[in-house]
N, C-alpha and C positions, 0 to 999 in steps of 0.2 A: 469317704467318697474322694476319689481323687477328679483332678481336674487335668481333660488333654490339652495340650496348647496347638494353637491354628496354627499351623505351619503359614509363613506369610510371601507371597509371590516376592520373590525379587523382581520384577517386571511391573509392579505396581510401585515401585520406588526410583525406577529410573524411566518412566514413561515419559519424562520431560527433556530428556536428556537427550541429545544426539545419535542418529542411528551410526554403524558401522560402517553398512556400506556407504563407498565415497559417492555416489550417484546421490542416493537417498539423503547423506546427509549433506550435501549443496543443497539437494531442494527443500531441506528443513532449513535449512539456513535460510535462505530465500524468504520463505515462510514466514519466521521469524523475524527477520528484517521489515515487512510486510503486515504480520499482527503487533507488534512491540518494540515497534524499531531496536529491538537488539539481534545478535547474530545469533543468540542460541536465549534458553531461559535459566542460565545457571543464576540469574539474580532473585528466581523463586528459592533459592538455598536459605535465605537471613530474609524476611519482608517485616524485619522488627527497627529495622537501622535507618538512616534518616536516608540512604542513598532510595530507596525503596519508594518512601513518600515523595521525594525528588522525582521520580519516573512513575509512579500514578499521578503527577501533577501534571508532569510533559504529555502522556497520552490521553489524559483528558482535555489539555489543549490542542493535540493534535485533531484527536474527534471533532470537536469545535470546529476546528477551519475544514477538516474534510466537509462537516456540512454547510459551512458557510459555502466554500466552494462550489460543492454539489449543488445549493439553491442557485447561484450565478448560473452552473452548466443550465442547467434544468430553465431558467427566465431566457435564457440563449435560445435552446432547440424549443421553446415555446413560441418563442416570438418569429422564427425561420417559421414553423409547421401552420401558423395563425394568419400572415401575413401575406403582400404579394413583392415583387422585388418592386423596390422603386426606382432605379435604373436598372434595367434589365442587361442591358448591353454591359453592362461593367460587372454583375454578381446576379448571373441566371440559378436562384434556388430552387426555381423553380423545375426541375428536371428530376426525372426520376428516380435516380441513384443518389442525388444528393438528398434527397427529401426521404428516403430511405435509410442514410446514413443520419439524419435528422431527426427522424423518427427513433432510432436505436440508443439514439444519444439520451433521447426526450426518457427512456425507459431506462437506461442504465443509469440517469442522473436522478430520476424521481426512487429509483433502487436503493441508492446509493442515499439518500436524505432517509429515507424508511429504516433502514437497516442500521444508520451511523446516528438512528434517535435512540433507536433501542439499544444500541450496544452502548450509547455513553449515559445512560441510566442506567444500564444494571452495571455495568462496569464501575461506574460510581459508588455503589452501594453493596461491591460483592470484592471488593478489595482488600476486608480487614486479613489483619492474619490468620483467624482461625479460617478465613474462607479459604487464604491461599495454602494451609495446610490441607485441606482437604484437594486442593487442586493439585497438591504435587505427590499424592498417592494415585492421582487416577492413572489407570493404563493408557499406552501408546496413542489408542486410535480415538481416546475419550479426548486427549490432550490436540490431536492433528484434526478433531472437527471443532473443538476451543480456538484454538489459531485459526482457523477458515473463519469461522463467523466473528473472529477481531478483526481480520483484514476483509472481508466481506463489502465494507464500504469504499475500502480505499480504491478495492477492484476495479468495483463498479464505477466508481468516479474516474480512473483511471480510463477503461473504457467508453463513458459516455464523453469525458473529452479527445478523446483520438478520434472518434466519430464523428465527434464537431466539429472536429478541425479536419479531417476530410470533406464534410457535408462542405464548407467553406471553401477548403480546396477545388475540389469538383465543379462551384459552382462560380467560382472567378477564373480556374482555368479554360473551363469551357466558355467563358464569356465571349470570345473572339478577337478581345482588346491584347495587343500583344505589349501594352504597358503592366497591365494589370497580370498575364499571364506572366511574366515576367517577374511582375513581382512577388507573384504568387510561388515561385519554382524557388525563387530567394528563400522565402519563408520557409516551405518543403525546406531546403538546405539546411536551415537553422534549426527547425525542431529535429533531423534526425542527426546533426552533429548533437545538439541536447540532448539528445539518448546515450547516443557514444559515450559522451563527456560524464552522464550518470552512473553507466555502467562502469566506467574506468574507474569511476571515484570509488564504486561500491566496490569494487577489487581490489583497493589501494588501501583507504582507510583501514584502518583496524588492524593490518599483517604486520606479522610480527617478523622484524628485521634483524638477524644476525650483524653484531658488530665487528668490524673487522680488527684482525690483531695488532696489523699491520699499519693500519691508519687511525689509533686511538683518536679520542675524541677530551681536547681538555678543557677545563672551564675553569676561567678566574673567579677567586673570591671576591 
């Protein structure tokens, strides 16, 4: 009797790996950045080496404070949707749009504690190596809804504080105090240079720099 051999997908061997197109693979990168704070998963290659257990320690930390945070967002847009303003004239929450914006936050932040309970449980428990062998044969789109539901919480938490932070917006700008509206437009300022500032770093870090011929670079002993 002989024996045929399974011919074996190459596609089931690089389904972790970067796509081609430059479009697709920013937005894997993104992704990545987002489920595993790395740029890409070429560190599922070796999960026998100590760098390995180094970074299932960081994202098990990182889980941690996503919910930590997420309960804060979530005790915020609880206590706005619960409550009445107690100076009105200075943080009217009471208006539609913010109470709305309040509401979205209440639901992306209780998401986001849901979602980052269960992912740092089984992520805890499905780390070893044999698990992460089995995870770096799966195909493409097994691996791209793996990475959605890592970053699933970040998301949501992500969202439920931009919401908050307009619900808050909305409801000191429209106050009518042109102290407060004022101050309010500062902070606007400051969270969307904060974005900038994030985005920049996330462009910067990690690229790899050609050294120039011309202007070596020397180092004393």
């Amino acid at each position: 009797m002989t024996r045929t051999s399974i011919p074996v997908n190459s596609s089931l061997e690089t389904g972790y790996q970067a796509p081609n197109n430059p479009i697709l693979r920013l937005a894997f990168k993104v992704l990545c950045v987002i489920a595993v704070s790395r740029e890409s998963l070429d560190h599922w290659d070796d999960t026998e080496n100590k760098e390995w257990k180094d970074h299932v320690s960081i994202m098990v930390n990182r889980f941690q404070n996503t919910n930590i945070t997420a309960g804060l967002v979530l005790a915020t847009a609880t206590l706005f949707l619960s409550s009445v303003p107690p100076i009105e004239h200075l943080m009217a929450y009471n208006f539609s749009i913010s109470y709305i914006f309040a509401m979205v936050s209440f639901g992306a932040a209780l998401l986001s504690v849901i979602s980052g309970s269960a992912v740092l449980v089984i992520y805890e428990t499905s780390t070893a190596h044999k698990d992460m062998g089995t995870l770096k044969r799966m195909p493409r789109h097994q691996v791209i809804a793996l990475l959605l539901w890592l970053a699933y919480p970040s998301v949501c938490l992500s969202i439920a504080t931009c919401c908050l932070f307009m619900s808050i917006f909305i409801a000191c700008f429209w106050s009518g105090n042109s102290v407060v509206s004022t101050i309010t437009v500062l902070a606007c300022l400051a969270f969307l240079s904060n974005g900038g500032l994030t985005l920049y770093v996330f462009s910067v870090v990690g690229e790899k720099r050609v050294d120039d011929p011309k202007n070596p670079t020397h180092t004393s002993c």
